[in-house]
C-alpha positions as CSV (number, residue, x, y, z in Angstrom):
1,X,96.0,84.3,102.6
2,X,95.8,86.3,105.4
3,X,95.7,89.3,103.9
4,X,95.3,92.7,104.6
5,X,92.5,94.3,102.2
6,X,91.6,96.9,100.7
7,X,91.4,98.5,100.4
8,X,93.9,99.8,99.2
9,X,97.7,101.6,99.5
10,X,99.5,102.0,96.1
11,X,101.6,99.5,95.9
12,X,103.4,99.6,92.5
13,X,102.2,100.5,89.4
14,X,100.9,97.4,89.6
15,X,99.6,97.3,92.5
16,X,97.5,100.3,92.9
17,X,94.4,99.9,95.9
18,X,93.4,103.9,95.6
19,X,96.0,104.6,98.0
20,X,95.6,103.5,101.5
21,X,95.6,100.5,101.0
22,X,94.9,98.5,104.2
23,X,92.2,97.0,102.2
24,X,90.8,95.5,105.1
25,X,91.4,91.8,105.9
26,X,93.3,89.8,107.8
27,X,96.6,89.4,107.1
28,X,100.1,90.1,107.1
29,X,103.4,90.9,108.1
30,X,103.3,94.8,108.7
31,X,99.6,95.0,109.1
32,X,99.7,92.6,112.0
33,X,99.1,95.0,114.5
34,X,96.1,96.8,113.0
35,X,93.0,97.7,115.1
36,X,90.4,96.3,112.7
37,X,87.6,97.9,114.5
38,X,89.6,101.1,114.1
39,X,90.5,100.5,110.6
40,X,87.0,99.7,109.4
41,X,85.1,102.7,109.4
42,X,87.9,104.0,106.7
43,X,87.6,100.7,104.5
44,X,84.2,101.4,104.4
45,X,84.1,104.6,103.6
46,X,86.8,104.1,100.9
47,X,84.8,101.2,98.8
48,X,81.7,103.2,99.3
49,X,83.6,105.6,97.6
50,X,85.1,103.2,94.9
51,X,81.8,102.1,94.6
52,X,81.1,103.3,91.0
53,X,84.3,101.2,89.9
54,X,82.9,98.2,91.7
55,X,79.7,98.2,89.9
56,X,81.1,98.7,86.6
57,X,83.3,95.6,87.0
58,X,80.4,93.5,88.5
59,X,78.0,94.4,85.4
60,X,81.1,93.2,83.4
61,X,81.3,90.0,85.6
62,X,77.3,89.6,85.1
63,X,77.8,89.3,81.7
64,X,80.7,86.4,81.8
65,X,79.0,84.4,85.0
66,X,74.9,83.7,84.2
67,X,73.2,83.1,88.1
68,X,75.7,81.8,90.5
69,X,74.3,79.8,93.4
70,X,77.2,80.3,95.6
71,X,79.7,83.6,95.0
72,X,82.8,84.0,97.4
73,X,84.5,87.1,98.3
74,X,88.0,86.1,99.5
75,X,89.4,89.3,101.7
76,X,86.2,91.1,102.0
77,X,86.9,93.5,104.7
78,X,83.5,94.9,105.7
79,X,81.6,93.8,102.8
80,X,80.9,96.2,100.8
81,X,81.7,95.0,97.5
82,X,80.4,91.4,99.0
83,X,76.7,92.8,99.3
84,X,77.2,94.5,95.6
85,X,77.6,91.1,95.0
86,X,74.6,90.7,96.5
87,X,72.6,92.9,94.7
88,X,74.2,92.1,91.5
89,X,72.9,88.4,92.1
90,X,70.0,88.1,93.5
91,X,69.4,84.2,93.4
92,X,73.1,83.7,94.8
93,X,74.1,82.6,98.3
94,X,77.2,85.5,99.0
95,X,79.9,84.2,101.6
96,X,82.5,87.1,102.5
97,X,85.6,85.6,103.6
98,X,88.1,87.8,105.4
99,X,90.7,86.8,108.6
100,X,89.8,89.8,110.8
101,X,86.5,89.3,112.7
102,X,85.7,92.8,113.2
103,X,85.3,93.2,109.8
104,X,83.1,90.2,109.6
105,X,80.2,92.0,111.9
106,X,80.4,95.0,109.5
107,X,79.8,93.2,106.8
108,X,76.9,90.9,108.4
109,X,75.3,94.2,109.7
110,X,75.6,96.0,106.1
111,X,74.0,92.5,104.7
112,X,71.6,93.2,107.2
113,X,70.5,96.4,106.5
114,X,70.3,95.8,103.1
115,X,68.1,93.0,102.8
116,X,70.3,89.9,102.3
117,X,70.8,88.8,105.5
118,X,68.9,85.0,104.4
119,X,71.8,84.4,101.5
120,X,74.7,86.2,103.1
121,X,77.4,84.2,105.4
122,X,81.0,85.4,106.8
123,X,84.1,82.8,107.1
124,X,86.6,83.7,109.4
125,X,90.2,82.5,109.3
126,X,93.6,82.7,107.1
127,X,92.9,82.4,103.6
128,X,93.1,80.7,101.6
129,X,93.7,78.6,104.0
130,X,90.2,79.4,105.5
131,X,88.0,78.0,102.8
132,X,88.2,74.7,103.3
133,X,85.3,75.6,105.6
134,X,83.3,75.9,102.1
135,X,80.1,73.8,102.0
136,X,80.3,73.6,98.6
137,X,82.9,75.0,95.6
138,X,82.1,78.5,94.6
139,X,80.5,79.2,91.1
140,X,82.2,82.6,91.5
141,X,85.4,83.9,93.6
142,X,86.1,87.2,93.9
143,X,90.0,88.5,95.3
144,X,91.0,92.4,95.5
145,X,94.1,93.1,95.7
146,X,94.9,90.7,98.8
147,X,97.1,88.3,96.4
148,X,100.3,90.5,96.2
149,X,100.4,89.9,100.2
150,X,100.9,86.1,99.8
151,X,104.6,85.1,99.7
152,X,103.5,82.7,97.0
153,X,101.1,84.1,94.7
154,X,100.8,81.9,92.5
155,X,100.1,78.5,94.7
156,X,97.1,81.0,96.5
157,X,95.7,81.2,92.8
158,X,95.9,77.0,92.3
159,X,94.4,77.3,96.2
160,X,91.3,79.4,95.3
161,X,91.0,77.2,91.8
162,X,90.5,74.2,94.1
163,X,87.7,75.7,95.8
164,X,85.9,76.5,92.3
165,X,82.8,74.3,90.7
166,X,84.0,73.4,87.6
167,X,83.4,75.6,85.2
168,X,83.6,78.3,88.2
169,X,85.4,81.8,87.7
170,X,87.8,83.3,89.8
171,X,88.1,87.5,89.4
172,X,91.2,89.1,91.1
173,X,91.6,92.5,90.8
174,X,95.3,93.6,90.7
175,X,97.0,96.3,89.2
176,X,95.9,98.6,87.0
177,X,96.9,102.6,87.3
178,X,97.8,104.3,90.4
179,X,95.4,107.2,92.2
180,X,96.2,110.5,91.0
181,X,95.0,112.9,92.9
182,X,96.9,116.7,91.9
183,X,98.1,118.2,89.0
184,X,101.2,117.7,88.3
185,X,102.6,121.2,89.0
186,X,100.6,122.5,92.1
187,X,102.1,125.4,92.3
188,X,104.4,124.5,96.0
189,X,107.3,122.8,95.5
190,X,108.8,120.9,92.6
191,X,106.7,119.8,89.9
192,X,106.0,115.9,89.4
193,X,105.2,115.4,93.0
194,X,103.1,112.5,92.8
195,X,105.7,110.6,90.5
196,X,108.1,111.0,92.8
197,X,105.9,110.1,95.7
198,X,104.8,107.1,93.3
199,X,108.6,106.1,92.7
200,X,109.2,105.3,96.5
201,X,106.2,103.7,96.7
202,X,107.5,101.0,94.2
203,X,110.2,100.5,96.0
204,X,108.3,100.1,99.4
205,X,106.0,97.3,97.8
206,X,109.1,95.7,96.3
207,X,110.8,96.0,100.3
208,X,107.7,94.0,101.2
209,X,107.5,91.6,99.3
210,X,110.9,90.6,99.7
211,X,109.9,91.3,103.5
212,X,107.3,88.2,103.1
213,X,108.4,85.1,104.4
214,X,108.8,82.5,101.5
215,X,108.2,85.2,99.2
216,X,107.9,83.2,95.6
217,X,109.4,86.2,92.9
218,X,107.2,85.9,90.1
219,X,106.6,88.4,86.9
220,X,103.4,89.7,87.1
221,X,101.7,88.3,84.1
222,X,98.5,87.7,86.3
223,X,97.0,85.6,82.7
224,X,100.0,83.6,82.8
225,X,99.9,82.9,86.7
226,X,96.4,82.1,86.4
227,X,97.2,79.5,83.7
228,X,99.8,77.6,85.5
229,X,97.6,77.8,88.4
230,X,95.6,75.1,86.4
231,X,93.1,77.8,85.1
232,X,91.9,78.9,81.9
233,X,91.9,82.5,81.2
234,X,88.8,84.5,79.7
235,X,89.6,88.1,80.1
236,X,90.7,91.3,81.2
237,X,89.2,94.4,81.6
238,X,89.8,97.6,83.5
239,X,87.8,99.7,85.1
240,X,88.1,104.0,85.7
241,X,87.0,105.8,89.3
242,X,86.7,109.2,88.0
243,X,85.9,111.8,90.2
244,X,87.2,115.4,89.2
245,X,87.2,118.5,91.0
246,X,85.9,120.1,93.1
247,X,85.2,116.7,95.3
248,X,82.5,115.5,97.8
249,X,83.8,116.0,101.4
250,X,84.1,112.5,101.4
251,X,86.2,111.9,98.6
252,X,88.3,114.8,99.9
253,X,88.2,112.5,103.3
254,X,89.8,109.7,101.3
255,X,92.7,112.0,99.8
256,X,94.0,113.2,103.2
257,X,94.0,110.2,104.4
258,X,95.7,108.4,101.4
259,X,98.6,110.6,101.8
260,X,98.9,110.8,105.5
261,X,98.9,107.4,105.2
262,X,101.8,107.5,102.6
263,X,103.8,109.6,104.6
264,X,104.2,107.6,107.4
265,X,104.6,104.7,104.8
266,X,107.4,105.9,102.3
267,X,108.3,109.6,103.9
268,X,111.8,108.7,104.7
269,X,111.8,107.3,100.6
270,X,111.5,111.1,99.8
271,X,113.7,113.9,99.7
272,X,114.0,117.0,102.4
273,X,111.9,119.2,99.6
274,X,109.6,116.6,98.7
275,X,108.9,116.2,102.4
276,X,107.9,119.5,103.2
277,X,105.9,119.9,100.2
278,X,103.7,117.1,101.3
279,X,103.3,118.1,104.8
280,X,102.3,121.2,103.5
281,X,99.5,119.5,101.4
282,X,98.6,117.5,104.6
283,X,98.2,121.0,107.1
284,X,94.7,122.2,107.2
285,X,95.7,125.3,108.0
286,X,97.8,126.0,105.1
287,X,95.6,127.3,102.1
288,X,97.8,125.3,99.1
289,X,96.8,121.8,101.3
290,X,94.1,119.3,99.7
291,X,92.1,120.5,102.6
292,X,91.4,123.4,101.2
293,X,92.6,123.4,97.8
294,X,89.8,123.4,94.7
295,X,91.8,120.8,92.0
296,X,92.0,118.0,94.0
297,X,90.7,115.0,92.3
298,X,90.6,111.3,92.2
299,X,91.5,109.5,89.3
300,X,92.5,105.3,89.1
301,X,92.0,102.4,87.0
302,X,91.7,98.9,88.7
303,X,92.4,95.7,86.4
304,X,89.9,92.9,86.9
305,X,91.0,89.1,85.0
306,X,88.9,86.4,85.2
307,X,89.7,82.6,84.6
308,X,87.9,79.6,84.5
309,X,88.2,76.2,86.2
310,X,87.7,73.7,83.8
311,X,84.8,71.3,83.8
């Protein structure tokens, strides 16, 4: 899938990556021209950030998967979540999977840091494409939020299902509830900002996937794609990043860049008020912008389902 990670830039209600969402990987139309080594110190930051969502949904995966020998995490960007997996696993062999190479050497240097360097390996390439380079199936895959890039969603689930042991599981995290980050009357502009901003959003994600070549429409009943992908489907869950104000400098970090990153995105989606409001927000000069202002907060839900191959 060459895809682009992420991390994450709403897309769609149900599509949400906490805003921002070059997840980090290696695909795509639009995202084609991305300096990876640029972009990487931001993915990082973002799922070390999204970190406490991460290990909520890999205790939940722990419960539903008993000591995988080899876990796979398709799109990994810089591996963050891969060496959660890591750490979640400790008798499994982690492989993080991702098309952009820079990426790749963040990932082997966090897995070096951290200890797992003797169990952790990097495949480069287009996915799903990429995995054929597999030694052996996985016993669990792991895919956030790369699938809505792939003109044909579906066919990449019956692709990572072909890569699965039998009786493997395949987690994709898509969807869920978008990144809130300010009340909804902030005291500048028209109330409802973030809906509105939200709105255009769902119309860029709908521009791009129309945008993809091939693009496959499908309705996004991920249980049901999962099940025609050949797949049996074992559950859903969803997972809360809760982090209410006033916020770390960091988290603060990832909210001004969400939104600049929005308005270059889906600016010219917004009307003349709208607009100025959120440049506004974005000056750090101006005391009603999130760099300065004390309700900021960050608040999403991310959607994991698993499936099973059959044995």
């Amino acid at each position: 899938m060459a895809h682009d990670h992420h991390h994450h830039d709403t897309h769609g209600p149900a599509h949400e990556h906490g805003p921002a969402h070059e997840h980090g990987h290696g695909h795509t139309h639009d995202h084609a021209d991305i300096d990876w080594a640029e972009m990487a110190p931001h993915l990082e930051a973002q799922a070390e950030l999204y970190t406490p969502l991460y290990r909520q949904a890999l205790a939940w995966l722990a419960r539903e998967v008993t000591e995988p020998g080899l876990v796979v995490d398709v799109g990994s960007g810089p591996g963050v979540v891969s060496c959660l997996f890591a750490e979640t696993f400790p008798g499994a062999r982690v492989v993080a999977a991702d098309g952009a190479g820079p990426l790749l050497e963040r990932a082997r240097a966090r897995a070096g840091r951290l200890g797992f360097a003797d169990r952790f390996g990097t495949l480069a390439g287009d996915l799903p494409g990429a995995l054929s380079e597999l030694d052996y199936p996985a016993d669990l895959m792991w895919a956030s939020q790369s699938l809505h890039h792939l003109p044909d969603q579906r066919g990449a689930l019956a692709a990572l299902g072909g890569h699965l042991a039998p009786g493997g599981t395949l987690a994709i995290l898509e969807g869920g509830l978008p990144a809130r980050f300010l009340p909804r009357d902030i005291g500048i502009g028209r109330p409802g900002l973030q809906a509105r901003i939200r709105a255009a959003e769902e119309d860029a994600f709908a521009e791009m996937r129309a945008d993809l070549p091939d693009s496959v429409a499908e309705t996004e009943d991920w249980p049901a794609m999962l099940t025609a992908a050949g797949l049996k489907h074992t559950g859903t869950r969803s997972f809360l990043l809760d982090l209410p104000a006033p916020l770390s400098d960091a988290a603060r970090a990832y909210v001004v860049t969400s939104l600049s990153r929005l308005r270059e995105r889906i600016g010219d989606g917004l009307d003349a008020d709208d607009l100025a409001t959120l440049d506004r927000l974005l000056d750090p000069a101006d005391e009603a912008g999130v760099h300065r202002r004390r309700d900021v907060f960050v608040l999403v839900a991310h959607t994991v389902y698993t499936a099973v191959r059959p044995a």
